[in-house]
C-alpha positions in Angstrom: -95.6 68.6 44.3 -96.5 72.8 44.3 -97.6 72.4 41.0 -100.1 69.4 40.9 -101.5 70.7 43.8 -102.0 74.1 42.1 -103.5 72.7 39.0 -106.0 70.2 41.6 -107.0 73.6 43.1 -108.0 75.1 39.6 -109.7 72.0 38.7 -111.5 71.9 41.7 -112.5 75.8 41.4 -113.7 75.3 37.6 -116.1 72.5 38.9 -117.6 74.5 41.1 -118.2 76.9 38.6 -119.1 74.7 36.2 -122.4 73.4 39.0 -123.1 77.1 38.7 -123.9 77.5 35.6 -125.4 74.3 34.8 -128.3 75.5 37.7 -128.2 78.5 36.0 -129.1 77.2 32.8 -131.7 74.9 34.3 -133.3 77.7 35.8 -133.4 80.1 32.4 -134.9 77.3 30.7 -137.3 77.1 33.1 -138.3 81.0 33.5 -137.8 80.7 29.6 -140.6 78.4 29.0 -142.7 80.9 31.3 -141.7 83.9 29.3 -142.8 82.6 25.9 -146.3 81.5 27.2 -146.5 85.5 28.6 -145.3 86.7 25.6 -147.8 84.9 23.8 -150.6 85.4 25.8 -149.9 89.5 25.3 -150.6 89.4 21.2 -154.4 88.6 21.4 -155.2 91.7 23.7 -152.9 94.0 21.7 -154.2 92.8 18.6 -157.8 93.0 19.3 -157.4 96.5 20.7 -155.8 97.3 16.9 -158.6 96.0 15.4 -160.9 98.1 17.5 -158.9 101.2 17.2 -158.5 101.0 13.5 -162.4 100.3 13.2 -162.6 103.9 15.1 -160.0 106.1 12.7 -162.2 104.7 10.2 -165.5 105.5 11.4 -165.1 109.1 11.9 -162.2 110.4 9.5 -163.1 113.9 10.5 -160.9 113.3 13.9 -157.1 113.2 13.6 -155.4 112.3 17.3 -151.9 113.8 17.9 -150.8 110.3 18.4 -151.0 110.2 14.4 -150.3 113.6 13.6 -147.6 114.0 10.4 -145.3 116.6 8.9 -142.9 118.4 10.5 -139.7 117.8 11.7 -137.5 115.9 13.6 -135.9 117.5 15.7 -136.4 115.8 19.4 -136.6 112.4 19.5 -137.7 110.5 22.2 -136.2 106.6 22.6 -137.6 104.1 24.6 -134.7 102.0 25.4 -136.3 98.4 27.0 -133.3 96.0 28.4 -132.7 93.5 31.4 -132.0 94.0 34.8 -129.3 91.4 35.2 -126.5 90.5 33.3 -125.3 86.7 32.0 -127.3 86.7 28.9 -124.9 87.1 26.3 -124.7 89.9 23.6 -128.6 90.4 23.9 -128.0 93.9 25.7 -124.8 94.7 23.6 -126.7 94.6 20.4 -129.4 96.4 21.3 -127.7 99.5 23.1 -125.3 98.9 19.7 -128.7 99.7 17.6 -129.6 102.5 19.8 -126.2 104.3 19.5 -126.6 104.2 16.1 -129.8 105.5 15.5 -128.8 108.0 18.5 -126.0 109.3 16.6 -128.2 109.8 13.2 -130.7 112.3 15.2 -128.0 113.9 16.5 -125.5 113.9 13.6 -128.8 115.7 11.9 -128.8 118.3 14.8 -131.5 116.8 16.8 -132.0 116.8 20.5 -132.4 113.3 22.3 -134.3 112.3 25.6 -134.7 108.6 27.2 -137.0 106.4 29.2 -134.8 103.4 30.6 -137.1 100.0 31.2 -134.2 97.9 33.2 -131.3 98.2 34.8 -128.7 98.3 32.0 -130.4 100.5 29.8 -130.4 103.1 32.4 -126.7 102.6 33.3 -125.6 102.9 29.7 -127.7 106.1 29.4 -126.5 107.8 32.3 -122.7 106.8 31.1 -123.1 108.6 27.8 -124.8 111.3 29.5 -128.4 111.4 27.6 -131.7 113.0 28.9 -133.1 110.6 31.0 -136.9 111.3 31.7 -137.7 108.3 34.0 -137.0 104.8 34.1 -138.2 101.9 36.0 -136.0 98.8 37.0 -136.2 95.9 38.5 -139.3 94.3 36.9 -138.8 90.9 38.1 -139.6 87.7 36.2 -143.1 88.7 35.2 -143.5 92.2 33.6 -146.6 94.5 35.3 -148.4 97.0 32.9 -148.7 99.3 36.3 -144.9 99.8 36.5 -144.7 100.5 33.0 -147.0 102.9 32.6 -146.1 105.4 34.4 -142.5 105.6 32.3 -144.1 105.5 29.5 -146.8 108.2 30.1 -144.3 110.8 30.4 -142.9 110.1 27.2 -146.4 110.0 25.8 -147.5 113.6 27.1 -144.4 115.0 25.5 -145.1 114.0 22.6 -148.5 115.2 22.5 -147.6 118.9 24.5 -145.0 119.1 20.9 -142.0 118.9 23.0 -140.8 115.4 21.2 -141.3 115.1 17.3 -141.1 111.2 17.7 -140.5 108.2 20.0 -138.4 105.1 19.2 -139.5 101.8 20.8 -135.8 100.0 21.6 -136.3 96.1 22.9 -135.0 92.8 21.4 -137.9 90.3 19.9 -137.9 86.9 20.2 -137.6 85.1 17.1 -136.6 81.6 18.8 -134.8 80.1 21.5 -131.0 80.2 19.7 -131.9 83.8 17.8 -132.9 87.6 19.2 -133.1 90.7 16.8 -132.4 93.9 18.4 -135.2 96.4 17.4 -135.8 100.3 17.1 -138.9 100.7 16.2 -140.5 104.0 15.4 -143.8 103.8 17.9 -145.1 107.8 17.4 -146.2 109.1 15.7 -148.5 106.0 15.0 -147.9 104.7 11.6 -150.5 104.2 9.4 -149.9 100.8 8.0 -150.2 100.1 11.9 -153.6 100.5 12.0 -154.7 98.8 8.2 -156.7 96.5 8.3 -157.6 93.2 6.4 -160.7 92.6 4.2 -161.6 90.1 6.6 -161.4 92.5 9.4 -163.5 94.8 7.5 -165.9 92.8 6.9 -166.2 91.9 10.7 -166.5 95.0 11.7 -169.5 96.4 9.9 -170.5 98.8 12.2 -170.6 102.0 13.9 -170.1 103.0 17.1 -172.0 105.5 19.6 -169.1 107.9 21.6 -169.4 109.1 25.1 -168.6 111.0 26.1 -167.1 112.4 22.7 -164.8 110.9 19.7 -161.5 112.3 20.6 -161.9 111.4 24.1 -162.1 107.8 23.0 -160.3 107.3 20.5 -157.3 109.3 22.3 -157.7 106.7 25.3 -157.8 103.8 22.8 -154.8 104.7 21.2 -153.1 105.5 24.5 -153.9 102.1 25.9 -152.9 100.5 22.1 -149.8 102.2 22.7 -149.3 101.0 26.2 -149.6 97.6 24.9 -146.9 98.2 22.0 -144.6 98.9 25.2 -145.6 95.9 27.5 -145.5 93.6 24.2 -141.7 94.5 24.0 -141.0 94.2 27.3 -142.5 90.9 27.1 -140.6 89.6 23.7 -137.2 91.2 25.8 -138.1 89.2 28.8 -137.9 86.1 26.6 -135.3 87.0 24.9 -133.3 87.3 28.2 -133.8 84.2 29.7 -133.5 82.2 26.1 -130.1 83.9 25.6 -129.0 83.2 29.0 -130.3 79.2 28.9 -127.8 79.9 25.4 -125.0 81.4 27.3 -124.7 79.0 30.6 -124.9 75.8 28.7 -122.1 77.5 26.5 -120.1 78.2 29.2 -121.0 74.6 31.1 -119.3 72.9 28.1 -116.5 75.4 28.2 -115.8 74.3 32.1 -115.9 70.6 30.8 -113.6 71.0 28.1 -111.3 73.6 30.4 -111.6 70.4 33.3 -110.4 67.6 31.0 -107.3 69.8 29.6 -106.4 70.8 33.2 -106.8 67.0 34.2 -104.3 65.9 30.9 -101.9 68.6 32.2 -101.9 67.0 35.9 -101.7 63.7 34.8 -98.7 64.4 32.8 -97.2 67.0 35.3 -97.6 64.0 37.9 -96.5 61.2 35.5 -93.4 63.8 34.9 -92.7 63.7 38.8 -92.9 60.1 39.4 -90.4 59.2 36.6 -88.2 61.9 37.9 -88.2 60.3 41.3 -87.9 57.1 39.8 -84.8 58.2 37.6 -83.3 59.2 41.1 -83.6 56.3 43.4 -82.2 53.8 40.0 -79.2 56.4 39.9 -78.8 56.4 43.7 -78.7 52.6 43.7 -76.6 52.5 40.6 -74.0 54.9 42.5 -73.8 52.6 45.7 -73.6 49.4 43.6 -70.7 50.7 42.0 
């Protein structure tokens, strides 16, 4: 029987691919649970660091950093584009590099020049296939993302903005809303937005003082703002990271149950393929002994 034996082999290859993914969906939930409490543990420091900086535009007005300048125009653009390493996760990589092309083709539908920073290994593989600027990237970040990889990425981006050679640069990630939803995001990270930096009546009244600068105002508040803006980039790498391993948890328990359901419906055509067989044979022998009765 060719053909039972085929469909036992498929059933028996599905299975294993089935134990596959159901590790692999053990494991995301796993690093998934990780990811959030990083995530998480990333807002207090980039929040405190807002107050702070805010606290300082306020205090002496007089100063205006580049990373705030306004005006002018638009044309070079600068995206950060922040995806995974790995694949298995889903659309999460689709939709982003989807929001990306988009705003990509507005800057240059508007006659603007474009140049990229790649944070993970798709990212950088979709900007090399379209054939964009690539300024640096950096890959393979692990489980566990590491604000000394990232800044050096990042700084090049930073300095070209400041020497006037980029008008303004795009944050691209996906944030993590909750386990079964991701929204892809480009957000506009320079120049620094005011309504960034406003802050709340209670904040105000927290911070009633003023501050002593050494060695001078700019310097500090420029290296305030550069290390604000640092933590803008490692927050989305963080909220992507999540993201990642919650879409993937999404995608190999999706793709568990389709093995199960693939299995049974490969096991109902068997049974009746075999059940087919047996009545054949058993329609040949009551022939054959009808035939040498008669």
């Amino acid at each position: 029987m060719a053909v039972g034996k085929e469909i036992r082999g498929k059933i028996k290859s599905v299975e294993n691919t089935k134990k596959i993914t159901k590790a692999m969906e053990m494991v995301a939930a796993s690093k998934m649970r990780k990811a959030q409490e990083r995530m998480r543990a990333a807002r207090p420091y980039a929040d405190k660091i807002r107050n702070i900086t805010a606290h300082l535009a306020e205090a002496n007005p007089e100063y205006k950093s580049p990373y705030m300048r306004t005006g002018g125009t638009t044309r070079a653009v600068g995206f950060i584009v922040v995806t995974t390493d790995k694949g298995l996760c889903g659309g999460l990589n689709t939709n982003v590099l989807r929001a990306v092309t988009n705003k990509m083709r507005e800057v240059q539908t508007a006659g603007g020049t474009i140049q990229a920073v790649a944070i993970g290994n798709k990212g950088l593989g979709f900007l090399n296939r379209i054939g964009a600027s690539v300024l640096s990237h950096a890959i393979q970040l692990g489980d566990a993302p590491q604000l000394d990889k990232l800044i050096g990425p990042v700084k090049v981006m930073l300095d070209a903005f400041v020497e006037g050679k980029l008008d303004a640069v795009y944050l691209c990630y996906t944030k993590f809303i909750n386990t079964m939803k991701q929204e892809p995001l480009v957000e506009q990270l320079l120049p620094l937005a005011a309504s960034r930096l406003e802050r709340t009546t209670a904040e105000k009244a927290q911070y009633g003082w003023d501050y002593i600068y050494e060695p001078d105002a700019p310097t500090v508040i420029d290296d305030l703002l550069t290390r604000y803006i640092e933590a803008l980039v490692f927050q989305g790498v963080a909220e992507n990271m999540a993201s990642e391993q919650s879409a993937r948890m999404v995608a190999m328990k999706a793709a568990t149950d389709n093995a199960g359901t693939l299995i049974a419906e490969l096991k109902l055509i068997y049974n009746k393929t075999r059940q087919a067989a047996i009545t054949k044979e058993l329609s040949e022998i009551v022939s054959g002994a009808a035939a040498i009765g008669g």
